[in-house]
N, CA, C and O atoms as CSV, one atom per row, in Angstrom:
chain,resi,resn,atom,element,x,y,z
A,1,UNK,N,N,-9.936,1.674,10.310
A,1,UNK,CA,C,-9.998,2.539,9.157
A,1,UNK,C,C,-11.396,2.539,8.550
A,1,UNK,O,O,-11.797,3.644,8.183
A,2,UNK,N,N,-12.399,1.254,8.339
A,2,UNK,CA,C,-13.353,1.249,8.239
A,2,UNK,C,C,-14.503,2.449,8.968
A,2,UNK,O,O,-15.239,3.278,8.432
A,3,UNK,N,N,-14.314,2.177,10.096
A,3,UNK,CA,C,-15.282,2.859,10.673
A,3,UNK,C,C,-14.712,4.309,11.216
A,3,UNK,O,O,-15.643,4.830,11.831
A,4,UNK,N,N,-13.688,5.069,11.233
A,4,UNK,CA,C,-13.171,6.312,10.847
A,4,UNK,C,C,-13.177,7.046,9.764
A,4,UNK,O,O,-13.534,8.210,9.585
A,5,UNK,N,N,-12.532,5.859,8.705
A,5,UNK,CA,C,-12.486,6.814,7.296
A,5,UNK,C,C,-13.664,6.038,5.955
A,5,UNK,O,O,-13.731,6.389,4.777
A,6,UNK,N,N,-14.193,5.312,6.405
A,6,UNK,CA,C,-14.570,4.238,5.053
A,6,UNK,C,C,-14.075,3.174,4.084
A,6,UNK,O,O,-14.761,2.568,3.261
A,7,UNK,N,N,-12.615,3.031,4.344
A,7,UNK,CA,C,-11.673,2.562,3.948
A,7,UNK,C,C,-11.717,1.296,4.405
A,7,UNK,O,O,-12.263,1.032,5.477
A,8,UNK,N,N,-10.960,0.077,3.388
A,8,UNK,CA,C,-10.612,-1.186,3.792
A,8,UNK,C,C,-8.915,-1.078,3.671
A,8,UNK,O,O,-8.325,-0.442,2.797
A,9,UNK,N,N,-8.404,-1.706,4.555
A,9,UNK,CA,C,-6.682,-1.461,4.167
A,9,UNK,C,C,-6.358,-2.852,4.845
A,9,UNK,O,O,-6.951,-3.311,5.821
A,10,UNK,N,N,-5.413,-3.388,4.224
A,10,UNK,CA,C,-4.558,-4.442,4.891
A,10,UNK,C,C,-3.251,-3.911,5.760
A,10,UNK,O,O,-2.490,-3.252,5.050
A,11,UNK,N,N,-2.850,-4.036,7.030
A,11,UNK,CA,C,-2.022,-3.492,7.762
A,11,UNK,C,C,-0.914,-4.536,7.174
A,11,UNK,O,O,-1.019,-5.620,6.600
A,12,UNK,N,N,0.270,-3.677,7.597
A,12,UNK,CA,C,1.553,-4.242,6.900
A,12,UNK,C,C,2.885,-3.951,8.158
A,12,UNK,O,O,2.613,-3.992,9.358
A,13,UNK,N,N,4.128,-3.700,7.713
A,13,UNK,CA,C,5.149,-3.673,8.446
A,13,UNK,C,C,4.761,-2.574,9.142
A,13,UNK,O,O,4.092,-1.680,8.623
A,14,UNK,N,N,5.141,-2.561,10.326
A,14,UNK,CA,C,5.095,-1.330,11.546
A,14,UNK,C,C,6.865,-0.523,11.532
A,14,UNK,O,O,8.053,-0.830,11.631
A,15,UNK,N,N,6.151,0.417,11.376
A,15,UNK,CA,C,7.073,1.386,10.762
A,15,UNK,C,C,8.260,2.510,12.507
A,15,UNK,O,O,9.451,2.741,12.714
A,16,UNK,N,N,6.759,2.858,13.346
A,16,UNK,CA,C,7.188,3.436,14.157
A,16,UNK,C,C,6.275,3.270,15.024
A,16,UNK,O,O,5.080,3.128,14.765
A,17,UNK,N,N,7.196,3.281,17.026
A,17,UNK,CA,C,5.937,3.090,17.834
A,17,UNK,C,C,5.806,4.177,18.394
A,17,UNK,O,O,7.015,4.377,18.508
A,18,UNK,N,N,5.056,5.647,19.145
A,18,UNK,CA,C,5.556,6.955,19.412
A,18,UNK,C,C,4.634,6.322,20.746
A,18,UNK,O,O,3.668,5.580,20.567
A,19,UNK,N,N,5.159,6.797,22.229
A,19,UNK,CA,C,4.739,7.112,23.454
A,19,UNK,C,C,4.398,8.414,23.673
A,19,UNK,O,O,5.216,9.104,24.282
A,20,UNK,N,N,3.308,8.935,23.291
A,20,UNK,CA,C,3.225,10.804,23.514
A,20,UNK,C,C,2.071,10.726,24.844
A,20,UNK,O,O,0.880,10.417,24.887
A,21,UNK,N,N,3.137,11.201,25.951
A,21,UNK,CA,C,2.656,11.830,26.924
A,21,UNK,C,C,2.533,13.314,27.071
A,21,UNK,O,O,3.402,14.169,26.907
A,22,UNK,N,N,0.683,13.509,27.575
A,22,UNK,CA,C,0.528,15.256,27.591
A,22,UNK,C,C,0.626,15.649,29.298
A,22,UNK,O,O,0.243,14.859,30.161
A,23,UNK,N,N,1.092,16.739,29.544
A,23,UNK,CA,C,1.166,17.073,31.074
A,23,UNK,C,C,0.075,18.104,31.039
A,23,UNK,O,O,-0.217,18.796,30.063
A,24,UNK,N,N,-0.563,18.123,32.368
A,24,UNK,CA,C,-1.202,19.493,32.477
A,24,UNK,C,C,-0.600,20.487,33.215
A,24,UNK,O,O,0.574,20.123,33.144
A,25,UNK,N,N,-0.599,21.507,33.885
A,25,UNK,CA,C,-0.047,22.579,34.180
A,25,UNK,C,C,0.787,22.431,35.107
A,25,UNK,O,O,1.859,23.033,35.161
A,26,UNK,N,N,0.062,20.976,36.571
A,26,UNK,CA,C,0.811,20.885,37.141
A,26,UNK,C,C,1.548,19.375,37.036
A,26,UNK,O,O,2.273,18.751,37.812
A,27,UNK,N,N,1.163,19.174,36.081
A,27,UNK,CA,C,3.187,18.305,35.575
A,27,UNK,C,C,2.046,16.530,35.288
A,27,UNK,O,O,2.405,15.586,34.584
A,28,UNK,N,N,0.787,16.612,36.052
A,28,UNK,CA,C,-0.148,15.161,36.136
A,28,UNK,C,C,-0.291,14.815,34.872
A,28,UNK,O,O,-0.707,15.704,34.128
A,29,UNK,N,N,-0.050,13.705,34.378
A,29,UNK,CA,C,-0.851,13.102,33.125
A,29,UNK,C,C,-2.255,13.419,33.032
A,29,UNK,O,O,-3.229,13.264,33.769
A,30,UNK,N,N,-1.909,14.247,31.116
A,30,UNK,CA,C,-3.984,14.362,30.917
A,30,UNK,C,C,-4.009,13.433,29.931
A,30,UNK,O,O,-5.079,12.824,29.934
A,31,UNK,N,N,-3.268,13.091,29.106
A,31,UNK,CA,C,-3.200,12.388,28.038
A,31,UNK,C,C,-1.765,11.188,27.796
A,31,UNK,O,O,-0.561,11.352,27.992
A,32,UNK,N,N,-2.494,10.067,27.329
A,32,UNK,CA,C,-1.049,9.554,27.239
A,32,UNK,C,C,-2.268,8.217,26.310
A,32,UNK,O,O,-3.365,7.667,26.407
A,33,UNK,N,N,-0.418,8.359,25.024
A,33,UNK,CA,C,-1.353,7.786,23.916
A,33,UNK,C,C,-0.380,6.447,23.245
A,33,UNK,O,O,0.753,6.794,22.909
A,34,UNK,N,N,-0.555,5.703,23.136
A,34,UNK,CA,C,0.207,4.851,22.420
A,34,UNK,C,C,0.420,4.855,20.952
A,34,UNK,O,O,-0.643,4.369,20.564
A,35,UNK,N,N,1.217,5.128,19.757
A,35,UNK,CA,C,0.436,5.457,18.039
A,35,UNK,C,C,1.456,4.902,17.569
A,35,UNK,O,O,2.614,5.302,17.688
A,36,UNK,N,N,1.024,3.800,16.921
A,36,UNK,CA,C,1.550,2.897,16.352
A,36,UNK,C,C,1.632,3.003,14.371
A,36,UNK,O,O,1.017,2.359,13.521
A,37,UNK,N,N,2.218,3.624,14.300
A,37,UNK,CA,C,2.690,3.804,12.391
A,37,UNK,C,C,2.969,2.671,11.886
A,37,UNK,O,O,3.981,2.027,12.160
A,38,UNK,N,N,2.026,2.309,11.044
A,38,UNK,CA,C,2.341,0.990,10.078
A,38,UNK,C,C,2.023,1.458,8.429
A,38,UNK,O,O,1.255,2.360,8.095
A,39,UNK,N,N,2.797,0.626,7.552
A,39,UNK,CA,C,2.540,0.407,6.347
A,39,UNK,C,C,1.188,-0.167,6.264
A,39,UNK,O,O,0.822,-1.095,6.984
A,40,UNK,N,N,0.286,0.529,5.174
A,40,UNK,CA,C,-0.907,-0.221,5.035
A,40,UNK,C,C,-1.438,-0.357,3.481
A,40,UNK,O,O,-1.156,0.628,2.799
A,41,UNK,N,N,-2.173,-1.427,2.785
A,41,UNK,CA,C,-2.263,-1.335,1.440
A,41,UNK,C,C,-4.030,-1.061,1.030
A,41,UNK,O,O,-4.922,-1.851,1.340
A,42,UNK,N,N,-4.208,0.064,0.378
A,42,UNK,CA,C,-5.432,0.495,0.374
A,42,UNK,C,C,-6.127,-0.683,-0.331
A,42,UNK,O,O,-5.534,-1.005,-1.361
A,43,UNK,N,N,-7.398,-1.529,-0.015
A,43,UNK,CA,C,-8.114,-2.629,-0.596
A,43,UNK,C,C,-9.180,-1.896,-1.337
A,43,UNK,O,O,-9.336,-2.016,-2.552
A,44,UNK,N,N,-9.968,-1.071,-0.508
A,44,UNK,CA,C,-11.472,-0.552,-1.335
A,44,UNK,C,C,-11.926,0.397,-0.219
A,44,UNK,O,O,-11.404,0.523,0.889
A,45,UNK,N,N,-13.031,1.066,-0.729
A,45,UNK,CA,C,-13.791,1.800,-0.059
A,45,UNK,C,C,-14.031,3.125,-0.584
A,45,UNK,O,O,-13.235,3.495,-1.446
A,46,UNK,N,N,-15.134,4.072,-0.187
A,46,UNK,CA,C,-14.717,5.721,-0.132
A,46,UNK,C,C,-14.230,6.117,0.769
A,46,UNK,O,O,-14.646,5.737,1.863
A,47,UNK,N,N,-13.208,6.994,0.693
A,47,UNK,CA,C,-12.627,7.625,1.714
A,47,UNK,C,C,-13.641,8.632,2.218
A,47,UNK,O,O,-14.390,9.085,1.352
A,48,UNK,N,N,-13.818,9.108,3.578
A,48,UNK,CA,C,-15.134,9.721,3.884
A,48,UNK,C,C,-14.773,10.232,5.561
A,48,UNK,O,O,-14.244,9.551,6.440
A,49,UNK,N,N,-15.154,11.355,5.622
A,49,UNK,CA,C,-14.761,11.501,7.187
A,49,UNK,C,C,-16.051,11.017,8.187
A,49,UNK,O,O,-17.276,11.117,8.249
A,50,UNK,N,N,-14.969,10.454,8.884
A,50,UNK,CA,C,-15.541,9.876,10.467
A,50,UNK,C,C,-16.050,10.868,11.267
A,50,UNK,O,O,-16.234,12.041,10.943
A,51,UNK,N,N,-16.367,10.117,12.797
A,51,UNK,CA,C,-16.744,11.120,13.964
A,51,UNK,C,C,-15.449,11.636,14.695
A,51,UNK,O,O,-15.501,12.670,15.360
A,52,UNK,N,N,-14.595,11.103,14.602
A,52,UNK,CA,C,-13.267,12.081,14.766
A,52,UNK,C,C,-12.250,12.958,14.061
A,52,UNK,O,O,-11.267,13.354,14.687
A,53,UNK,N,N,-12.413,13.237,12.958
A,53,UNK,CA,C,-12.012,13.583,11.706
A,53,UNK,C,C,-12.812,14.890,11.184
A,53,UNK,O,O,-14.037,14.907,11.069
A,54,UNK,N,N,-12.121,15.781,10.938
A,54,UNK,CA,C,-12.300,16.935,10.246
A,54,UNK,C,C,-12.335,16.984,8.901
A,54,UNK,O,O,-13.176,17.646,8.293
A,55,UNK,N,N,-11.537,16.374,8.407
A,55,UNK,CA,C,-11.196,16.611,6.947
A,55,UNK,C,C,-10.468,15.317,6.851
A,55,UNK,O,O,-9.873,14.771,7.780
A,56,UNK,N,N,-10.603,14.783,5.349
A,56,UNK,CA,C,-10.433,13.511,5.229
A,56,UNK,C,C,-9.829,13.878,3.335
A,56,UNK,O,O,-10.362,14.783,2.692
A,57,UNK,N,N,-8.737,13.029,2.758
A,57,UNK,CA,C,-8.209,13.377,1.593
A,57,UNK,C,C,-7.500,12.853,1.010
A,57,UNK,O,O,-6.578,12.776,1.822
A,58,UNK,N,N,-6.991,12.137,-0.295
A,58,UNK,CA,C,-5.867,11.317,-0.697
A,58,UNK,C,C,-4.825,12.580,-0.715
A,58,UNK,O,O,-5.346,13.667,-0.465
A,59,UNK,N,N,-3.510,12.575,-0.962
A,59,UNK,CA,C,-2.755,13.834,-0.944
A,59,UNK,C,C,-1.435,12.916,-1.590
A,59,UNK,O,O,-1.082,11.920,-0.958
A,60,UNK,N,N,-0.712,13.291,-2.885
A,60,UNK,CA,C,0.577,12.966,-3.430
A,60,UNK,C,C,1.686,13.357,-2.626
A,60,UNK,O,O,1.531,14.425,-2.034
A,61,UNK,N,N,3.250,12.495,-2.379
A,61,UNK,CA,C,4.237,12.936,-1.546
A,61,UNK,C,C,4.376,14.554,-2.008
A,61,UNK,O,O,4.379,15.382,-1.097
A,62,UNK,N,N,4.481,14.989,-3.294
A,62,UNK,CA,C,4.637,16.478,-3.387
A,62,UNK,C,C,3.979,17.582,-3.080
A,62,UNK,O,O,4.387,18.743,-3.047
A,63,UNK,N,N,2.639,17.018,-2.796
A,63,UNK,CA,C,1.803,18.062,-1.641
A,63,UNK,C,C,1.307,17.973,-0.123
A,63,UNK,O,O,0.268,18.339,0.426
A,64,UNK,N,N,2.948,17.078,0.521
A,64,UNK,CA,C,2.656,17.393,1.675
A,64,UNK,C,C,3.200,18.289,2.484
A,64,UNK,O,O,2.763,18.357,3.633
A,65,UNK,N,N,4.341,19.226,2.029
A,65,UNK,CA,C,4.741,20.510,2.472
A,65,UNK,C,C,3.003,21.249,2.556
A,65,UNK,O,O,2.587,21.648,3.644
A,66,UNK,N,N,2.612,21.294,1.988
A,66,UNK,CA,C,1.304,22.399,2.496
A,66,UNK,C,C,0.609,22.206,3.640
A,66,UNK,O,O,0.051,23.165,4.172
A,67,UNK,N,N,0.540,20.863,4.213
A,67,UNK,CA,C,0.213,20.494,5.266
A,67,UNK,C,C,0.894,21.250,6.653
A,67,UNK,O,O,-0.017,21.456,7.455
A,68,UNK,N,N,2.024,21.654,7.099
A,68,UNK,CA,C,2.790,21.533,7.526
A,68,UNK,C,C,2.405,20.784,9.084
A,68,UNK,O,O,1.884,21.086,10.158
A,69,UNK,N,N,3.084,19.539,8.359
A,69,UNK,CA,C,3.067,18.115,9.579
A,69,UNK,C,C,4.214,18.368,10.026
A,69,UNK,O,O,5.139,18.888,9.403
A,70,UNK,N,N,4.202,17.896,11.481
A,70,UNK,CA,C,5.400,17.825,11.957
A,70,UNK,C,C,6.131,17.071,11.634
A,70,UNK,O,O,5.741,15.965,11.259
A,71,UNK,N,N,7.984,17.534,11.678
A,71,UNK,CA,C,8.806,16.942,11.158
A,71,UNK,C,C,9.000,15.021,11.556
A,71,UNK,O,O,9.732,14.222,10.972
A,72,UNK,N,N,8.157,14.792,12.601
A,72,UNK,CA,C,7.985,13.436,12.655
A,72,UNK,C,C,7.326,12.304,11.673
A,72,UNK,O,O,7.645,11.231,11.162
A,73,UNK,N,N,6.340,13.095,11.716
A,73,UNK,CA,C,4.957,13.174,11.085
A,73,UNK,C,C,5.331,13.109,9.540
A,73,UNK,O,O,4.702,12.232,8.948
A,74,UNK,N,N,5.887,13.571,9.047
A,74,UNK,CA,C,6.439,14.262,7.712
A,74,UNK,C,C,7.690,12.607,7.260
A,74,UNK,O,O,7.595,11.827,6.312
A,75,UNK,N,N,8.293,12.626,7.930
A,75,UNK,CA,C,9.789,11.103,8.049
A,75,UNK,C,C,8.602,9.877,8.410
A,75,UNK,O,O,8.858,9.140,7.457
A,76,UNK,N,N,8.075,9.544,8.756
A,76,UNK,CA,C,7.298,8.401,9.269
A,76,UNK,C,C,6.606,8.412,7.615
A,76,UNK,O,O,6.784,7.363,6.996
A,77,UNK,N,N,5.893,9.448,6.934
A,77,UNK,CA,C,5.349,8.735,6.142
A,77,UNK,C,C,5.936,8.677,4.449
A,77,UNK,O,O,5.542,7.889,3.589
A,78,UNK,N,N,6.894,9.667,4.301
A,78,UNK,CA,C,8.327,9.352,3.642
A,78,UNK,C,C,8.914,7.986,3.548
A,78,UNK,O,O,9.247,7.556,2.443
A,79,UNK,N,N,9.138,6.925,5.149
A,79,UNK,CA,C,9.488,5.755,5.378
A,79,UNK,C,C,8.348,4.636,5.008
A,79,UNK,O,O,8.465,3.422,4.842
A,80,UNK,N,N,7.290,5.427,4.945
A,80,UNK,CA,C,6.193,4.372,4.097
A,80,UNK,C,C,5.972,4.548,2.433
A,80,UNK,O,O,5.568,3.714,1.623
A,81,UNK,N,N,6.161,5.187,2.340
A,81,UNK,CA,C,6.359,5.786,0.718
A,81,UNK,C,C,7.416,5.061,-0.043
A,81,UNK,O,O,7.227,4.698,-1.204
A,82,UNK,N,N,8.564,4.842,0.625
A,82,UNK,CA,C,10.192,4.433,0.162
A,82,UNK,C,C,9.524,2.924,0.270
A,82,UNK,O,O,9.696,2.266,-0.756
A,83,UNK,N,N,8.861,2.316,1.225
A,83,UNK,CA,C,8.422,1.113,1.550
A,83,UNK,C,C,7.643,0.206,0.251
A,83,UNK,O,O,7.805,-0.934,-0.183
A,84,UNK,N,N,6.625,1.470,-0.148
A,84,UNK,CA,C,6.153,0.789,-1.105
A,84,UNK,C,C,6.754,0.904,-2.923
A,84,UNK,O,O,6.252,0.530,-3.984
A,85,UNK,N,N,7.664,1.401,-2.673
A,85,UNK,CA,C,7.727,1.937,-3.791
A,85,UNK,C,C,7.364,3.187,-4.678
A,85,UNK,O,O,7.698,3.221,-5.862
């Protein structure tokens, strides 16, 4: 998180593990990713975009319909939200 976003965070309970495999046309692995969802507790930093990162942002649970994350995407961080309180 440091060196992506600027951020210090303490990692916490692991929430979800996702296996997303990408196929290419003819069926071969192009991508295959391991993404591991954890609870994390923000320590310090500016938030700031990285070299992989487009856009970088704090965002309240009530403005993440504008996003439209996928419905995975959307429950995974709902289950971290309920987590912390």
């Amino acid at each position: 998180m440091q060196e992506e976003c600027g951020i210090e965070i303490e990692a916490g309970e692991v929430l979800d593990v996702i296996d997303a495999i990408y196929r290419d046309e003819e069926g071969k692995v192009r991508y295959h990713y391991v993404l591991i969802d954890l609870v994390a507790e923000y320590l310090g930093g500016e938030l700031a975009v990285g070299s992989y990162i487009e856009e970088a942002r704090w965002a309240a649970a009530q403005e993440l319909p504008q996003f439209a994350l996928p419905d995975r995407t959307l429950a995974i961080i709902l289950k971290a939200l309920e987590k912390n309180g």
